[in-house]
C-alpha positions, 0 to 999 in steps of 0.5 A: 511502161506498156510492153510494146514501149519496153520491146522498142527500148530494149531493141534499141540497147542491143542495136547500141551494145557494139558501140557502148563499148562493153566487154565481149562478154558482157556484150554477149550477156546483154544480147542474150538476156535482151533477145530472151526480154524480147521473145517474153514480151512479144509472147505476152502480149499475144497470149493477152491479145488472144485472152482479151478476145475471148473475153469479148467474145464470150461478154457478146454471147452472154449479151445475145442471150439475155436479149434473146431470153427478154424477147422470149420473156416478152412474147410469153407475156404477151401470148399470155395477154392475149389469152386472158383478153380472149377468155373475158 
């Protein structure tokens, strides 16, 4: 289950608990842990948003330099062509 979906179910529990009719003090329990499963997940999910970023981010750069590395490789051959063309 994706952790957005688990964040909606567990919201929708706490919002539930004062009419489920639990003990105060279970009734506390689940808040607490509930509100704690929410602050987890949300913390996750941003430490993972940041972290897919970087990746990208990182894969984009790995990109333009082997695109700037061939145009290199490309101008030195064809520097050389026109050297050897010019020597015959």
């Amino acid at each position: 289950m994706p952790k957005s979906k688990i964040i909606l179910v567990l919201g929708c529990l706490i919002a539930l608990l004062p009419v489920l009719g639990f003990p105060h003090v279970w009734e506390e329990f689940f808040e607490i842990a509930g509100g704690l499963g929410i602050v987890l997940l949300s913390v996750m999910i941003s430490v993972d948003k940041r972290l897919t970023q970087k990746m990208r981010a990182e894969k984009r750069q790995v990109h333009r330099r082997t695109q700037v590395d061939k145009e290199v490789e490309n101008l030195s051959h064809a520097e050389q062509d026109q050297e050897t063309e010019t020597l015959s």
